[in-house]
GUBAKOL-208304 format. One record per atom (N, C-alpha, C, CB): residue in one letter; z, x, y. Coordinates in pm, whole numbers, plus 50000, padded with zeros to 5 digits. Atoms other than C-alpha are relative to their C-alpha. Last residue first. Glycine has a CB too. Example, Ala and Ser with C-alpha at 12.3 -4.5 7.8 and 13.67 -1.06 7.14 Angstrom:
2
S499944991849881S507145136749894S500734992350109S498585004150046A500005008949881A507805123049550A500005009050120A501254990150003
END
This chain:
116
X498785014849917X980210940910923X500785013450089X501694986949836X500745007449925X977400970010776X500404986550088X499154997649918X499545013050031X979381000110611X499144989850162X502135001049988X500935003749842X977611027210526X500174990749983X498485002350044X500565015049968X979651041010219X499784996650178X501294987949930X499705004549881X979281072010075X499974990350004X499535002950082X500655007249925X980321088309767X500094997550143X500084991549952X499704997149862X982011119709561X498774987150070X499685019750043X501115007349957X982561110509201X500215000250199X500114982249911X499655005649859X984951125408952X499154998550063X500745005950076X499754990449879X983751131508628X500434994150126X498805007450033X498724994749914X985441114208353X499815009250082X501055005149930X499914989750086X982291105908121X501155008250058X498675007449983X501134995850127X981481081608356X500255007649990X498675000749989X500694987150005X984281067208610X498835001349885X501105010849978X498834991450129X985461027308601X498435012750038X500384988849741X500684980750010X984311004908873X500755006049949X499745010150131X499134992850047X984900963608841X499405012050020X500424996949877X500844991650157X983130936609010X501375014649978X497555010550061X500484985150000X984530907209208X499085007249911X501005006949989X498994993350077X986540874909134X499415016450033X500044994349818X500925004950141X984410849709390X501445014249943X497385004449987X499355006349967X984170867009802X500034994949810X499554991950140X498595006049917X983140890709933X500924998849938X500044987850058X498745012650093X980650900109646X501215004950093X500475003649773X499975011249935X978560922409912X500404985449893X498574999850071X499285007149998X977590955709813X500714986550091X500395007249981X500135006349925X974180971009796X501344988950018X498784996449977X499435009650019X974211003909589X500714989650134X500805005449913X499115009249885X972311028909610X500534988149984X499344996850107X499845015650029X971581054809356X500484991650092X500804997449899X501094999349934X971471094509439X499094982850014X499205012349917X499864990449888X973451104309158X498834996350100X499915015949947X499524986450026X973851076608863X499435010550180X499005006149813X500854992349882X974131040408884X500475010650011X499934994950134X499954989250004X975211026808512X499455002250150X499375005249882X500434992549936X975480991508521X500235015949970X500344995550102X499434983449964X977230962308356X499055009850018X500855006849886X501114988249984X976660926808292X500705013750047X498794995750121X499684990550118X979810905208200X498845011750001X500004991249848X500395009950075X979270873008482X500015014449838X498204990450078X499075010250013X982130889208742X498974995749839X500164986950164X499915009649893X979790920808756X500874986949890X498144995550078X499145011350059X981350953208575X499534990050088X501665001850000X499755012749886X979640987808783X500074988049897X498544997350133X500295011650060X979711021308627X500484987050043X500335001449888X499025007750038X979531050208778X499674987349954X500824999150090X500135019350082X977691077908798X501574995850005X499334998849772X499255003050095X978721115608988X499434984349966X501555002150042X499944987550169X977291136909253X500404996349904X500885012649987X500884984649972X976121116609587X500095011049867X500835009450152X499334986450063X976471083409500X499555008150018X500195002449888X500944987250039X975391061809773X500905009149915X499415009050142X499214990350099X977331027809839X499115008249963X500674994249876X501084988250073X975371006210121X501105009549917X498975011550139X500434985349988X978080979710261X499165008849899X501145006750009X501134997250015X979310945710354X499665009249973X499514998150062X501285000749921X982830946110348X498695000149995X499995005950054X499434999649882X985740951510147X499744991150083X499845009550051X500324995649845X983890944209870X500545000650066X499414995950068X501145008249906X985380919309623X500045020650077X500834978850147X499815002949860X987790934309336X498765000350052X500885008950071X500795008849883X988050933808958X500834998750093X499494985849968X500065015550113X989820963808775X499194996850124X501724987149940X499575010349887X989230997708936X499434989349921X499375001750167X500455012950051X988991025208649X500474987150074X500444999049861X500045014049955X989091061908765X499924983349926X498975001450070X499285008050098X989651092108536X500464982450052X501415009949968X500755001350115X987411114408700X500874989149913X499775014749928X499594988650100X989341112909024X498914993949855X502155000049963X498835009650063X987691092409355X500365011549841X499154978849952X499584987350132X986331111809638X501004993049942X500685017350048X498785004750141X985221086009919X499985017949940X499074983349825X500324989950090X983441093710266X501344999249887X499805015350087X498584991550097X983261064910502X499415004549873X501514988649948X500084995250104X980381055410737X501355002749992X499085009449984X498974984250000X980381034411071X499625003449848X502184998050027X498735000949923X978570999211196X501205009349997X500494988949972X498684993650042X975031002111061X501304998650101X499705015349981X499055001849881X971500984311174X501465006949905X500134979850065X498935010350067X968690995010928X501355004950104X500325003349792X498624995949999X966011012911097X500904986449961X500395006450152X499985009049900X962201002510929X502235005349985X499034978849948X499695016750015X962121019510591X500154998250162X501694994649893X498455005449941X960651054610563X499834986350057X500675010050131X499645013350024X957721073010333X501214996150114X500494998549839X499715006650109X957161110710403X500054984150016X501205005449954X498655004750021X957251128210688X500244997849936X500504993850035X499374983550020X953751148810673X501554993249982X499775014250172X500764983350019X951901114910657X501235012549963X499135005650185X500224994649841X953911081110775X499725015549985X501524997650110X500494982350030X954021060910473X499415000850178X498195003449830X500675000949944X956401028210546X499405010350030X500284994750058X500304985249940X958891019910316X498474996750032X500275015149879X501714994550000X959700985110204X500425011550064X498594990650095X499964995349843X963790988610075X498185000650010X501025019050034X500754991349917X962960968409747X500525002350100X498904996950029X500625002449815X965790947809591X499265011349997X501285000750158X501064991549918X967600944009255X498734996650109X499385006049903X501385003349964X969800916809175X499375012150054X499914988550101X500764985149940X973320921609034X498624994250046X499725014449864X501584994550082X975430896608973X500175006450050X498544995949990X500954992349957X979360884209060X498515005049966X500565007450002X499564986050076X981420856408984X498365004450073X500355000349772X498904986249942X982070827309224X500045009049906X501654996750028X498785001650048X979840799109040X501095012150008X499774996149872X499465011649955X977580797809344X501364994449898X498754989650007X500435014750030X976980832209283X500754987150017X499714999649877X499615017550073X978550859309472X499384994749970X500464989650050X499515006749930X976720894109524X500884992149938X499234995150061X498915012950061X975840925109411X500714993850117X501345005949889X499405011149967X972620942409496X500934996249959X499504992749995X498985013750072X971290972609359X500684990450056X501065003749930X498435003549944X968880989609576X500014990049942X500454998050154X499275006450021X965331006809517X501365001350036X499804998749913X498784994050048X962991024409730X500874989049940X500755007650114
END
């Protein structure tokens, strides 16, 4: 399963790096990853007309869109589309951040599984 990554680089702006979750086929169940440790969830709803300049992460945390893209700004000028059902691996602490602006001005219902 994939997962977007963003972190710090050593020159404090942000990437992206994509990651494998391994999965582990287990017949009639389907595929699944080895349990990943968690520390609580929060449930967003942001307006279609969003655009968050640069900021760090809170916290460590899994971002799942559940009905809406967005678009992700890392510190070094790359940019992203992750659309419904997309995970996203956050963790630029620390460095100038990344930016999130809406797509096409729908509003965007997520989760985050936060891991600190």
């Amino acid at each position: 399963m994939k997962i977007t990554r963003i972190y710090t680089g050593d020159d404090g702006e942000s990437h992206f790096e994509d990651q494998e979750m391994p999965l582990r086929e287990r017949g009639p169940l389907g595929a699944i990853s080895a349990l990943q440790e968690a520390t609580g969830i929060v449930f967003r709803e942001t307006d279609g007309d969003y655009d968050l300049g640069f900021h760090n992460a809170p916290r460590r945390q899994y971002v799942v869109n559940l009905d809406a893209a967005v678009e992700i700004e890392t510190g070094d000028g790359t940019r992203r589309v992750l659309g419904p059902g997309e995970i996203l691996l956050a963790e630029d602490l620390t460095g100038r951040g990344h930016r999130s602006r809406s797509v096409d001005g729908r509003p965007r219902r997520s989760l985050f599984v936060t891991l600190d």
